[in-house]
C-alpha positions as CSV (number, residue, x, y, z in Angstrom):
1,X,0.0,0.0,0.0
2,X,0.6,3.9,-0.7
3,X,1.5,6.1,2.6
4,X,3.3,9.0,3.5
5,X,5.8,8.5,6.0
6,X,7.6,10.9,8.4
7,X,11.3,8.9,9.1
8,X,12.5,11.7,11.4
9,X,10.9,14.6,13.1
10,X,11.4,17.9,11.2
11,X,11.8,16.0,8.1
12,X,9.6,16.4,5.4
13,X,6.5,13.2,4.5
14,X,8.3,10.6,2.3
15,X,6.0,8.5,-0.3
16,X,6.6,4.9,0.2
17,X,5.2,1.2,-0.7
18,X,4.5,-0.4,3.0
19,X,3.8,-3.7,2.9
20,X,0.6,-5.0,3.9
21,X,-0.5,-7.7,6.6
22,X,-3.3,-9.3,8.0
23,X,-5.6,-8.2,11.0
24,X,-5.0,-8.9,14.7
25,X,-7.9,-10.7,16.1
26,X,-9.3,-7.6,17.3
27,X,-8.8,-5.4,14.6
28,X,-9.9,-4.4,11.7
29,X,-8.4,-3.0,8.3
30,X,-10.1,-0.4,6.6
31,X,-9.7,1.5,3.5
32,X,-9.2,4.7,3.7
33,X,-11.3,7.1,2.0
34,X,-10.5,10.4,3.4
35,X,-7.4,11.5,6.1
36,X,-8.1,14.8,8.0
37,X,-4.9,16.9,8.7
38,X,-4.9,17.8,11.7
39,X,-3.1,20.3,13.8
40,X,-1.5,17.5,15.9
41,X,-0.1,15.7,13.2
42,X,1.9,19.3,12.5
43,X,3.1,19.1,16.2
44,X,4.2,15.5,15.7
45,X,6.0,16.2,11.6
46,X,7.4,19.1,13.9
47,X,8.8,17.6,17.0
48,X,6.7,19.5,19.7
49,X,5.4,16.0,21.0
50,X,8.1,13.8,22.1
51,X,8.6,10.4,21.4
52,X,6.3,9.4,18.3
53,X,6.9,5.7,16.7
54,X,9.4,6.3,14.0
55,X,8.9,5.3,11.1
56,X,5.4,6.8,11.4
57,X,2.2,7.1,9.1
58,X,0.4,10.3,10.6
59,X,-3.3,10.9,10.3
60,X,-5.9,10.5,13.3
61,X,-9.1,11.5,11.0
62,X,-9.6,8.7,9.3
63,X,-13.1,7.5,7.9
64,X,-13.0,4.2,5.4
65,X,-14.3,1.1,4.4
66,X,-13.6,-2.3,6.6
67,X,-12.2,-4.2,3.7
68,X,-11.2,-7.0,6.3
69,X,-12.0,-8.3,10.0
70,X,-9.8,-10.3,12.9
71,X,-11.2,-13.5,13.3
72,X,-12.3,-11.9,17.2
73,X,-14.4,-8.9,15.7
74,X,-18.1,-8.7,16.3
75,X,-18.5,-4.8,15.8
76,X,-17.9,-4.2,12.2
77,X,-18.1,-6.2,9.1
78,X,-16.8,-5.5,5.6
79,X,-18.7,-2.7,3.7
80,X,-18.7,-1.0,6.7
81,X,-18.4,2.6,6.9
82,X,-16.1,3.6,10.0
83,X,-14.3,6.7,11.7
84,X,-10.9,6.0,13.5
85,X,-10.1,8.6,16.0
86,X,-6.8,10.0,17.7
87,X,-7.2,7.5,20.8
88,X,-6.3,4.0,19.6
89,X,-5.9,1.8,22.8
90,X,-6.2,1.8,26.8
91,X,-5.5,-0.6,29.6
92,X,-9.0,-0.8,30.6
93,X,-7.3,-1.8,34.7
94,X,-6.0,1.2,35.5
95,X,-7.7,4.0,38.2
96,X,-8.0,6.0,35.1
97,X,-9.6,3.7,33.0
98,X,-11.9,2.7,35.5
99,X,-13.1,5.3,36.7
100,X,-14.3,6.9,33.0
101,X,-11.0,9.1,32.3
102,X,-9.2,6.6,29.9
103,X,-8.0,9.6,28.0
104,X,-5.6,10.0,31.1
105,X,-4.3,6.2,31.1
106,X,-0.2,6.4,31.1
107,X,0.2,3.6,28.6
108,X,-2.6,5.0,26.0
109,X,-1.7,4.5,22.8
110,X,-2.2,6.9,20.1
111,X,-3.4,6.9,16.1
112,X,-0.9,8.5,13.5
113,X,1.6,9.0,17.0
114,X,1.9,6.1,18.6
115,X,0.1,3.9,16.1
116,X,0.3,3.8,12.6
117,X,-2.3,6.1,11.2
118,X,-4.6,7.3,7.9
119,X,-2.2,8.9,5.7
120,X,-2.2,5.7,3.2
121,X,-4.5,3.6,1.5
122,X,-5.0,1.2,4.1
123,X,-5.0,1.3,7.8
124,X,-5.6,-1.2,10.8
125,X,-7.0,-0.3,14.0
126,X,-8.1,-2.1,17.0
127,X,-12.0,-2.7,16.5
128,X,-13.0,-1.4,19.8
129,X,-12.0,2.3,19.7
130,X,-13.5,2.9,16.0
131,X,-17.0,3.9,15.4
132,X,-19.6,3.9,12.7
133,X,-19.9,6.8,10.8
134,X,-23.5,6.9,9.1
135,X,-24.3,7.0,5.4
136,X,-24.9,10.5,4.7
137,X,-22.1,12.8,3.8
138,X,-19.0,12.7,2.1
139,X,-16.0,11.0,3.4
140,X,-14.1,14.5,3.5
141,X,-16.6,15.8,5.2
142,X,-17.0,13.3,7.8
143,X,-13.1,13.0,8.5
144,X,-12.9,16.5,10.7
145,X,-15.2,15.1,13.0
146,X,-13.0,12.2,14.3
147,X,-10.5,14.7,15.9
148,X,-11.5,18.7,15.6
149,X,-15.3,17.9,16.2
150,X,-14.1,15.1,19.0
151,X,-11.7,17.6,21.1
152,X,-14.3,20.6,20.2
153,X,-17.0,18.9,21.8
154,X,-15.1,17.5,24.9
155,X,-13.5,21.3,25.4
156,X,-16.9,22.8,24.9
157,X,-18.1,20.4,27.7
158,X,-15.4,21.4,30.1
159,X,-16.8,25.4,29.3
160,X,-19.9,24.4,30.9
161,X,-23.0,26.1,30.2
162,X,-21.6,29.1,29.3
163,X,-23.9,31.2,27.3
164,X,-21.2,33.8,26.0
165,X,-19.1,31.5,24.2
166,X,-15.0,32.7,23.0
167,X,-12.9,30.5,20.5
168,X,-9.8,31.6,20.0
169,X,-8.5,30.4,16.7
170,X,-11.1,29.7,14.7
171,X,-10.1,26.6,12.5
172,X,-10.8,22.7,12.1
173,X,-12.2,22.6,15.5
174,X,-13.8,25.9,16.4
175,X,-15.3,25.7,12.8
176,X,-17.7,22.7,14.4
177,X,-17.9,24.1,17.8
178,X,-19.3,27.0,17.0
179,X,-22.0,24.9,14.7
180,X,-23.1,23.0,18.2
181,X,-22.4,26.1,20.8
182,X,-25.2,28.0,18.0
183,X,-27.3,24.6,18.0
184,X,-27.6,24.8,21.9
185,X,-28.3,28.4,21.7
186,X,-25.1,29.8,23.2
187,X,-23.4,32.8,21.6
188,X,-20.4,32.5,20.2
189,X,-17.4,35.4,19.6
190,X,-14.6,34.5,17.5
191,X,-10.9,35.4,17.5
192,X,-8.9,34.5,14.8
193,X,-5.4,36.0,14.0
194,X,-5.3,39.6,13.0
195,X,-6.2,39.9,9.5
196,X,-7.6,36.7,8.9
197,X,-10.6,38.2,7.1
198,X,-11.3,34.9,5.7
199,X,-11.9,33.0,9.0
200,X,-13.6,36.1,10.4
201,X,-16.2,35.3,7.9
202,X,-16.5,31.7,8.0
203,X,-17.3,32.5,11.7
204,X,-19.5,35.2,11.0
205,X,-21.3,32.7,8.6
206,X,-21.8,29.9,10.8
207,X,-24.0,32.4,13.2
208,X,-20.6,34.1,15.2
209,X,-22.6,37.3,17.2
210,X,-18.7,39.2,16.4
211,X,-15.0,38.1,15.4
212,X,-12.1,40.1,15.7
213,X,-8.7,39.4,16.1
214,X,-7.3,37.5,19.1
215,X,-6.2,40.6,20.8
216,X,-9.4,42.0,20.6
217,X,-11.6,42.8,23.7
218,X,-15.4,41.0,22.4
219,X,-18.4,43.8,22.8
220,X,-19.4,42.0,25.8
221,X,-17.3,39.8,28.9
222,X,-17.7,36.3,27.9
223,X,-18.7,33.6,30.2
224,X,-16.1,30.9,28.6
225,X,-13.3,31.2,26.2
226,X,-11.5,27.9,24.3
227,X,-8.1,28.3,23.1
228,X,-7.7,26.1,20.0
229,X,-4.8,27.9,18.7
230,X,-1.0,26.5,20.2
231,X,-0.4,30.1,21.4
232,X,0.1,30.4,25.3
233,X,-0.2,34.4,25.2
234,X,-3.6,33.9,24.1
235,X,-4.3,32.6,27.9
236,X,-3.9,36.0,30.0
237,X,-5.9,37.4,26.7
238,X,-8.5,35.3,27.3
239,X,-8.6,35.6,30.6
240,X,-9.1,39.7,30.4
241,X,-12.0,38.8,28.4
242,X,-13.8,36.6,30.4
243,X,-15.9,37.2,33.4
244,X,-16.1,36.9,36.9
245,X,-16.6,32.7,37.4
246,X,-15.8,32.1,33.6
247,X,-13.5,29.4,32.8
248,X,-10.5,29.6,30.0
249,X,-9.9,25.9,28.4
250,X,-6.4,24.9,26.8
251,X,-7.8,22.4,24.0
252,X,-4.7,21.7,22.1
253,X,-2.0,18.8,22.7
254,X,0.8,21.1,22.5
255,X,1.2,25.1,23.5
256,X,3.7,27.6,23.3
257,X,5.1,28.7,27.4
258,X,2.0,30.8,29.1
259,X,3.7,34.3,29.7
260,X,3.6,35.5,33.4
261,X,0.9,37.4,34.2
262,X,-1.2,39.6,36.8
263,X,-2.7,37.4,39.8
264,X,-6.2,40.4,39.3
265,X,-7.1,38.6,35.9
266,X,-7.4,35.4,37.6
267,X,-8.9,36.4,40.5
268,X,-13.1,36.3,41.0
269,X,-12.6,32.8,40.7
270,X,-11.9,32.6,37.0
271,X,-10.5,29.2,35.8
272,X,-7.6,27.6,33.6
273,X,-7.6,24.2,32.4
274,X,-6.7,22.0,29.9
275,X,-8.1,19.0,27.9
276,X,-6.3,15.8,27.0
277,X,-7.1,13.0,24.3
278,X,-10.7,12.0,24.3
279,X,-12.5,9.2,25.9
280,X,-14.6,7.0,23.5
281,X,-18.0,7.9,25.2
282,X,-16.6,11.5,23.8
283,X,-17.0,10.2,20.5
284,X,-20.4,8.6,21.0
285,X,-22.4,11.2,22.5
286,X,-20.5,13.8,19.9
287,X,-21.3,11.5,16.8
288,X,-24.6,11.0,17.9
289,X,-25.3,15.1,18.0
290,X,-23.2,15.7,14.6
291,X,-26.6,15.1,12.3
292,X,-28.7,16.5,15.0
293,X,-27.0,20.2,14.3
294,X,-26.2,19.2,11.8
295,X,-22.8,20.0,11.4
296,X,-21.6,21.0,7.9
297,X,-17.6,20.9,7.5
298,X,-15.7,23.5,5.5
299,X,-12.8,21.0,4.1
300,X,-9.6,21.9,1.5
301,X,-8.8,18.4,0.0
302,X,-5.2,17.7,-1.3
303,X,-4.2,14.1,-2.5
304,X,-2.3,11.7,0.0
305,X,1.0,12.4,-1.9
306,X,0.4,16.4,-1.2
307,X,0.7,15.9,2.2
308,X,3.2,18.0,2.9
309,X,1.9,21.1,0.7
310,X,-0.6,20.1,3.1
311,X,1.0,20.9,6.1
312,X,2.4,23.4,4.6
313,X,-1.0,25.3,4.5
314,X,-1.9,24.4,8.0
315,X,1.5,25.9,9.4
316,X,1.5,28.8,7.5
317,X,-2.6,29.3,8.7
318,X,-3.9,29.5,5.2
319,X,-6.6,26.4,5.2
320,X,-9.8,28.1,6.4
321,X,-11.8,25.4,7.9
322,X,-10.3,21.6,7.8
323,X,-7.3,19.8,5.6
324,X,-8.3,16.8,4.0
325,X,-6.2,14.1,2.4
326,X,-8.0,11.8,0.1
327,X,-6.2,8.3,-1.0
């Protein structure tokens, strides 16, 4: 089979012939039809995330056909049309795992980082944390959902109820958040970098009350504010913007150093936190809502051998809305 694989971090994709095998007795191989690139897989081709399998096939987005099944599957069968998300494996014994937070288990094991992932024509996954995707829709369409509309939806849960809604770089995943915050009648304020006219009116489309740039103060204090972008200045930003109570969530796997900053735009019982991986009731609840909204996708496609213009475009913040590789 066809894949693009990074050989050393910092190192551009190479095309290569990988050989293929057959399933595990729990997993299952399925054709890929469409590869979201996501931000992660640029911190990972980049070297922000330590420790990736090398040789590595990036790509956490994937939706495909189940060509073929381990003789131990009962989920799936061939024909099948499946999504295969960033989380790949968990213990299932550890005080994490137990107790509903296996996004937090130490030996986790990770799609296009730790794992093998979408960017190629085939790829194999354990049959337990992949999930049906339903029949309507394209395959590029779907494939942002399995990681941007995943970590969207768990951020936008750990925002609470917030009714004055702030997302702070306003791509892949705030693209779909924004779609759900509107859907559960929240309003939503969008900060994108300065001069990004384009995203400003993708938000501005999808129902955004305002957008500005990130450095912005929105017309009114916001209740919650989700930092998608990698940029830890954005933090006491968002902080000035939010109100008394509100709560400022870190959704992104990697983040430049949080500058210092004065104790006053903390205080009032504002909150920091981050989010980490998804769980797979994440992805059930979230793929459940998806038609409800129902969520349209903005996607640029580029074939699997233009990976890296790819990336290219994702580090250099010209893709408004999601990347797509298609096989």
């Amino acid at each position: 089979m066809r894949a693009m694989v990074l050989a050393e971090a910092r190192k551009p994709l190479a095309c290569k012939e990988l050989a293929e095998r057959d399933p595990g007795p729990s997993e299952v191989v399925v054709k890929v039809r469409a590869c979201g690139v996501c931000r992660t897989d640029l911190h990972v081709v980049d070297g922000d995330l330590p420790r990736p399998k090398l040789p590595l096939v990036p790509g956490h987005e994937i939706v495909g056909e189940v060509v073929a099944t381990g003789r131990a599957v009962g989920r799936f069968r061939t024909g099948q049309r499946v999504g295969i998300p960033w989380l790949g494996w968990t213990c299932g014994t550890c005080d994490y795992c137990r107790s509903g937070r296996e996004n937090l288990c130490a030996q986790a094991r990770f799609t296009g980082y730790t794992i093998d992932g979408g960017y190629a024509q085939l790829a194999y996954a354990d049959e337990r944390y992949c999930f049906p995707i339903g029949a309507n829709g394209s395959d590029a369409a779907a494939a942002p959902l399995l990681c941007a509309g995943l970590i969207g939806y768990r951020a936008l849960r750990m925002a609470g109820d917030a009714r004055r809604l702030g997302l702070y770089g306003f791509g892949a995943a705030a693209h779909i958040v924004a779609q759900v915050a509107r859907h559960q009648g929240r309003e939503v304020f969008a900060f994108t970098r300065a001069g990004d006219t384009a995203a400003q009116a993708l938000a501005r489309d999808l129902g955004a009350a305002w957008s500005g740039a990130s450095d912005d103060m929105p017309p009114e204090p916001l209740d919650a504010a989700i930092i998608f972008a990698p940029v830890g200045a954005l933090v006491p930003a968002a902080l000035r913007a939010t109100a008394k109570g509100g709560t400022v969530v870190c959704a992104g796997i990697h983040m430049s150093d949080i500058p210092s900053f004065p104790y006053r735009i903390l205080w009032e019982e504002r909150t920091v936190r981050s989010v980490a991986n998804l769980t797979r009731r994440d992805a059930e609840e979230f793929l459940a809502l998806a038609p409800k909204v129902p969520i349209k996708t903005t996607v640029e496609t580029f074939a699997l051998d233009k990976a890296n213009e790819a990336l290219a475009r994702l580090r250099d913040g010209l893709v408004t809305g999601a990347a797509v590789l298609i096989p």
